[in-house]
Structures are given as structure tokens and as C-alpha cells.
C-alpha positions, 0 to 999 in steps of 0.5 A: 451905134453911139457910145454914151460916156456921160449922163448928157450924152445919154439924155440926149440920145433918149431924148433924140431916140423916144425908142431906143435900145441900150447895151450895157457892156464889160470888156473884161468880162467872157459873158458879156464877150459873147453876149455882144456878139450875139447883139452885134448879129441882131445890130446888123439886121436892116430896121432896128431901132437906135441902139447906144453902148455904154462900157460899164468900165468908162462910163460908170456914172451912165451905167448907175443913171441908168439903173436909178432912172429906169429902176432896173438893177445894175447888171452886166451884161444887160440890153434895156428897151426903152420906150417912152421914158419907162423900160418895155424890156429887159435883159441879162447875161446868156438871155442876150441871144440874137433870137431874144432880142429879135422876139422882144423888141419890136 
């Protein structure tokens, strides 16, 4: 797991990661408590694919880069699938559940 706390970081990571998966989380918020756990139950599994955490709370000028270059209104929490520079998949909220996210990123 990386944490992305600037723009740079973040283009290094999907340039490094042409597959990859990034979490977008808040810690004040109970929703996004929960939705990291269900993503940490789907981070342990063996063969994922690379994974980033961005704290909407930090790294705000990554969270907004993140919606302007993907075209994927803000929302916290949300899970992005990216591949190949577009988003294959997307999600938010109570959607973030280990089974979602098992079925949706292949």
C-alpha cells in the first residue's frame, strides 16, 4: 500500500502501476471507517492489483486531480479502478464491500 499526498506521487504511482486501484478515504467519516475495512478484507487477499490511499483530509489537491483527470465526481468514500489511464470502475459508500470489489476488479 502507498499513501499519495501529492499530484506527483500520484502520477508516479499510475505511471509505475498501468493497473492499479485507488482508495479514497476520510477519517472523520463512520462510512468510510467501514468501507475501509471492507477494503483492507479485499487488500489481504494474495494477486490484487497495486493499491494507493489517498486521505481526502491531507492530500485534498490529489483527491480533486483525481476527479478533474478521471471525470468521476468527488466522493468519499470511493475505490477508482484504473486502467490504462481511464476508469474501468468505480464506486462509493456502502457499495465498497469486500465482494464488490472482488467481482469488479479483475
Amino acid at each position: 500500500m502507498k499513501e499519495l499526498t501529492t499530484v506527483e506521487e500520484l502520477d508516479r504511482f499510475l505511471q509505475e502501476n498501468p493497473e492499479a486501484v485507488l482508495l479514497k478515504h476520510s477519517t472523520t467519516c463512520p462510512i468510510s471507517s467501514q468501507a475501509y475495512d471492507e477494503f483492507m478484507k479485499y487488500a489481504e487477499q494474495e494477486g490484487i492489483k497495486p493499491w494507493a490511499l489517498v486521505i481526502v483530509q491531507t492530500a485534498r489537491p490529489v483527491s480533486n486531480e483525481i476527479a478533474e483527470r478521471f471525470g468521476v465526481k468527488h466522493e468519499s468514500p470511493q475505490v477508482l479502478y484504473v486502467k490504462n489511464d481511464s476508469v474501468a470502475w468505480h464506486t462509493s459508500h456502502w457499495n465498497i464491500t469486500e465482494k464488490n470489489l472482488k467481482e469488479s476488479i479483475a
